[in-house]
C-alpha positions in Angstrom: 26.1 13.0 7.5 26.4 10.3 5.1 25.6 11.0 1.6 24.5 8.6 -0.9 26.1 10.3 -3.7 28.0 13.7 -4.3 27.3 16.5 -5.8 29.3 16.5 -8.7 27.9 16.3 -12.3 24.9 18.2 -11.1 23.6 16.0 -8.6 22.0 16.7 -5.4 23.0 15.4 -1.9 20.7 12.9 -0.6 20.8 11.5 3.0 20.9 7.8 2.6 18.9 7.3 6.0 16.2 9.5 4.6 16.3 7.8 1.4 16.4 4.7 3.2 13.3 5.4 5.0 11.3 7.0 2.2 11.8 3.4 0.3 10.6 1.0 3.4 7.6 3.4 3.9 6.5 3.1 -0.2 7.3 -1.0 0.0 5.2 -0.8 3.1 2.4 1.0 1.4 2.4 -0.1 -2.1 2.1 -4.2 -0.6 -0.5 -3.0 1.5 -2.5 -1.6 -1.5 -1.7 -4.8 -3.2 -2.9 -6.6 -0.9 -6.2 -4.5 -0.4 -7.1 -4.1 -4.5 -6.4 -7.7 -5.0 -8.8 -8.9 -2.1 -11.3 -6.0 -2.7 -13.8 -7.8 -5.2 -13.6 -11.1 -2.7 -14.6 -8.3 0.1 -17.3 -6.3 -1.9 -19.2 -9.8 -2.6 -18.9 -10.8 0.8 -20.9 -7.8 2.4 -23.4 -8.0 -0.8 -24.2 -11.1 0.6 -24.4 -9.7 4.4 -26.7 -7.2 3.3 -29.1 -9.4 0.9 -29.0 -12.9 2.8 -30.9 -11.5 6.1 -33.4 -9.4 3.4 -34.2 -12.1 1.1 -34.6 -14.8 4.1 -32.1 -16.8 3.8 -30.8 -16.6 7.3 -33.3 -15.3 10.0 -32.5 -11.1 10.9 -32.5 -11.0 13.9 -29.6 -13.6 14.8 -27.5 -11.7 11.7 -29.1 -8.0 10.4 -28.2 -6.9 7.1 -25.1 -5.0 6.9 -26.4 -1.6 6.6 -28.2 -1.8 9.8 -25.0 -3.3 11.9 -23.1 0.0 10.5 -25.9 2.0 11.4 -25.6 1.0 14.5 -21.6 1.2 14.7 -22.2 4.7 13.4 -25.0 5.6 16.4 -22.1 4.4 19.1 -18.7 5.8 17.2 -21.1 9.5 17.3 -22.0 8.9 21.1 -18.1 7.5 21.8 -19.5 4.2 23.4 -17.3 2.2 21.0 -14.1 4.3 21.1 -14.8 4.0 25.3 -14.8 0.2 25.4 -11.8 -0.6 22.5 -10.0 2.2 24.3 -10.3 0.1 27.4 -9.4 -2.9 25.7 -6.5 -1.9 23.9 -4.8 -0.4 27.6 -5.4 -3.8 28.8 -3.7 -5.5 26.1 -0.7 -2.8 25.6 0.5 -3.3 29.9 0.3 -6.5 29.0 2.2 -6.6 25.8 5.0 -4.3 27.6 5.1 -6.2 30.6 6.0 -9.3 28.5 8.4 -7.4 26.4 10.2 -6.3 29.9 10.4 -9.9 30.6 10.9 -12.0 27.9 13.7 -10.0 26.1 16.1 -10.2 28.6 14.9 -13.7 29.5 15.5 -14.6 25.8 18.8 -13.1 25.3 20.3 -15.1 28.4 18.6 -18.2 27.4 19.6 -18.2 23.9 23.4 -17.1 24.7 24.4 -19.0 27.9 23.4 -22.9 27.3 23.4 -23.9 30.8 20.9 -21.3 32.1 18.8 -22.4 28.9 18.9 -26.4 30.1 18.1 -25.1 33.6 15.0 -23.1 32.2 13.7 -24.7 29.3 12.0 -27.5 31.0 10.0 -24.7 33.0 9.2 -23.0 30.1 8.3 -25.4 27.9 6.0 -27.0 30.2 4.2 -23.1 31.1 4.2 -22.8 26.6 1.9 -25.9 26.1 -0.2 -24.7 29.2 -3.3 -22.7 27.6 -3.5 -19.3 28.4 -7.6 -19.8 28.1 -7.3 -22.5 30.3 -5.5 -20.7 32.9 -8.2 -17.8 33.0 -10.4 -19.1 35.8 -7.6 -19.1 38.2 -6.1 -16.1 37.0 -10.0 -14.7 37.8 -9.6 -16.9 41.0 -6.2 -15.5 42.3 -6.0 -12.0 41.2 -9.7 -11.2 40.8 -12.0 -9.7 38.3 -10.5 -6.3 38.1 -7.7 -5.2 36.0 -5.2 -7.5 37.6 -6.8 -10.9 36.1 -7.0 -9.2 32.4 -3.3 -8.0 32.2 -2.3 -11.4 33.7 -3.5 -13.4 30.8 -2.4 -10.3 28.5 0.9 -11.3 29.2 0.6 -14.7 29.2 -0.3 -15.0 25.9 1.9 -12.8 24.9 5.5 -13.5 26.9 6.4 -16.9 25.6 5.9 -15.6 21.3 8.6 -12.9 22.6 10.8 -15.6 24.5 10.8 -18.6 22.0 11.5 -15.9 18.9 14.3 -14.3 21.0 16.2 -17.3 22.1 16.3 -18.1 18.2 17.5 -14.7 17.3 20.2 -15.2 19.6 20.7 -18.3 18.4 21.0 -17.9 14.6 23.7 -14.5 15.6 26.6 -15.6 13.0 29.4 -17.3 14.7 32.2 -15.3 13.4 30.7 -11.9 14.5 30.7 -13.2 17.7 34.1 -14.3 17.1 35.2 -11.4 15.8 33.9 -9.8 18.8 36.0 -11.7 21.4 39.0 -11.5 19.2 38.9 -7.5 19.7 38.5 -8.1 23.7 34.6 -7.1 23.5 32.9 -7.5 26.7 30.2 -9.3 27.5 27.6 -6.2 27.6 28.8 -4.9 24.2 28.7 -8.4 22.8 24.8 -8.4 23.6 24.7 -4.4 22.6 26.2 -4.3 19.4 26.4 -7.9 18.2 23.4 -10.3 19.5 20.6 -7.9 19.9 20.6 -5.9 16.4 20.8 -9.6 15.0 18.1 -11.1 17.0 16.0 -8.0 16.3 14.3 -9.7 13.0 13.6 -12.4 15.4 12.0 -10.6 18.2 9.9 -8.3 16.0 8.2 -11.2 14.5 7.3 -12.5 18.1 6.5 -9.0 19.0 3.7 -9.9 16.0 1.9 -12.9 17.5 2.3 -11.3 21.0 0.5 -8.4 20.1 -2.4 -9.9 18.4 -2.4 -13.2 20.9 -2.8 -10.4 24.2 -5.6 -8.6 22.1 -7.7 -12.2 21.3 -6.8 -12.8 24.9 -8.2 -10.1 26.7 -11.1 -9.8 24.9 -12.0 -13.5 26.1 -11.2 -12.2 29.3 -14.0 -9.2 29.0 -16.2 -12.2 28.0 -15.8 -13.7 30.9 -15.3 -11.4 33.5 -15.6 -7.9 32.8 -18.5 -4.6 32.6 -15.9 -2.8 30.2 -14.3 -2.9 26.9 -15.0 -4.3 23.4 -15.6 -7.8 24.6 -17.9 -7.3 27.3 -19.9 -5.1 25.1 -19.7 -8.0 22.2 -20.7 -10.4 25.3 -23.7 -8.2 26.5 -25.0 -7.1 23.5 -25.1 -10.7 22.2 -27.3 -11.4 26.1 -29.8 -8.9 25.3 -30.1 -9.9 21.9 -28.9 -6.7 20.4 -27.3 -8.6 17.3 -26.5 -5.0 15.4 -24.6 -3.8 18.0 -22.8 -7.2 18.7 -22.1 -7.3 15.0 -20.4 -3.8 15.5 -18.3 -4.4 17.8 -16.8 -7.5 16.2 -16.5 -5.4 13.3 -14.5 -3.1 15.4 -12.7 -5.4 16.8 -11.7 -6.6 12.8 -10.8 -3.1 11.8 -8.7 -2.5 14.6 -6.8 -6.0 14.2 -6.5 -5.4 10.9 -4.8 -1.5 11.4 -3.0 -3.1 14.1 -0.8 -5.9 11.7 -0.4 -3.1 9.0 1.0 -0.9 11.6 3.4 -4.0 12.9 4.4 -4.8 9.0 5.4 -1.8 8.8 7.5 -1.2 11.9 9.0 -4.7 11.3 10.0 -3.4 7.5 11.2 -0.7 9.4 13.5 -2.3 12.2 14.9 -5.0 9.4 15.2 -2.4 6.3 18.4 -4.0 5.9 16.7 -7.3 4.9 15.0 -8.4 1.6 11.2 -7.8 1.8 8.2 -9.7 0.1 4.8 -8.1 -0.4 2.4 -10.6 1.9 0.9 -9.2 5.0 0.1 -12.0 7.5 
């Protein structure tokens, strides 16, 4: 075990991994409760004038209920497990997606970003299926696969596969030319070169793709419910907005905020986390 100082002159043992973690978890927190205290106020005026605008008649309550009603309704369907029923759905669909662009893209990005003749071969493909809208494709992913679960992972991993690619083939790309050289000049081979030198250098790279993928599969499948679906947060959103049942509409967007919001905190931090040997600034995109 590797100690980050001895134990003469009194001093304990520390393990510098633990240490090491310890410090990425406080940055981790203390930018997040920056971030929070600082847009707090902003966020306290905002649902004053939720709740007063629909009471004072300002905008007409039945298209947007005050506040307190839209989390007493949230509150009625977190107690009957409606709510946690439908995100739950939600969030499976977008996760198979997620992973089954992860599966893909990775090792898609790493020989595309290494070996230049498979990325000329490629890239026109690709480039053409990036600019193609993954909203646009949704009535002939319905078409082809269905309106079951087929058609919502689909687009899951549409939207998500080509953040993953792109940020990969850069991470390959931007590996420093004399580890690699370094590499070869000890007679590494090809699958250690990709082990221990281009991956853990791409990895900064991929994790911030991992980022938009996440949260581009989520949007995505949530149109998707929209569209096409009896289950999960967006068909609720969709149904409850048909049968004009604004508070609960209103609920499940707010839902669908809170667990976005969780969701990139939880991603910061696993990205301070797999790059704690980088420098770190406080913003939370």
């Amino acid at each position: 075990m590797t100690y980050a100082s001895s134990a003469k002159g009194g001093e304990t043992p520390f393990p510098t991994n633990r240490r090491l973690r310890f410090s990425v978890a406080n940055s981790a927190l203390r930018a997040a409760a920056s971030t929070i205290g600082c847009g707090l106020p902003a966020m306290l005026a905002f649902a004053l004038l939720w709740e007063m605008a629909p009471r004072l008649g300002w905008i007409n309550a039945l298209f947007f209920p005050p506040l307190s009603r839209v989390l007493a309704s949230l509150g009625d369907m977190i107690a009957s497990g409606l709510i946690v029923q439908h995100l739950g759905i939600s969030l499976q669909r977008a996760a198979i997606g997620f992973l089954l662009a992860v599966a893909v893209a990775i090792p898609l990005g790493l020989l595309m970003g290494r070996y230049t003749l498979f990325e000329r071969m490629s890239d026109f493909l690709v480039q053409t299926l990036r600019n193609t809208s993954q909203f646009a494709l949704l009535p002939v992913f319905i078409l082809v696969l269905g309106i079951g679960e087929a058609s919502k992972i689909a687009i899951t991993f549409y939207a998500a596969v080509f953040f993953l690619l792109v940020n990969t083939i850069v991470g390959v790309k931007s590996t420093d030319p004399l580890l690699l050289k370094a590499a070869r000049s000890m007679g590494t081979s090809d699958w250690d070169l990709f082990r221990k030198v281009i991956l853990p250098s791409a990895i900064p790279s991929i994790v911030a793709g991992a980022r938009l993928g996440v949260k581009s599969s989520l949007f995505s499948v949530i149109a998707a419910e929209m569209l096409a679906a009896q289950s999960g947060i967006g068909f609720l959103i969709q149904n409850s907005s048909l049968m004009l049942q604004t508070d609960r509409m209103y609920a499940g967007i707010l839902t669908l905020t809170i667990a976005g919001l969780l969701l990139n905190y939880a991603l910061v931090a696993f990205e301070r986390r797999a790059t704690r040997w980088q420098p770190h600034g406080d913003e939370t995109d």
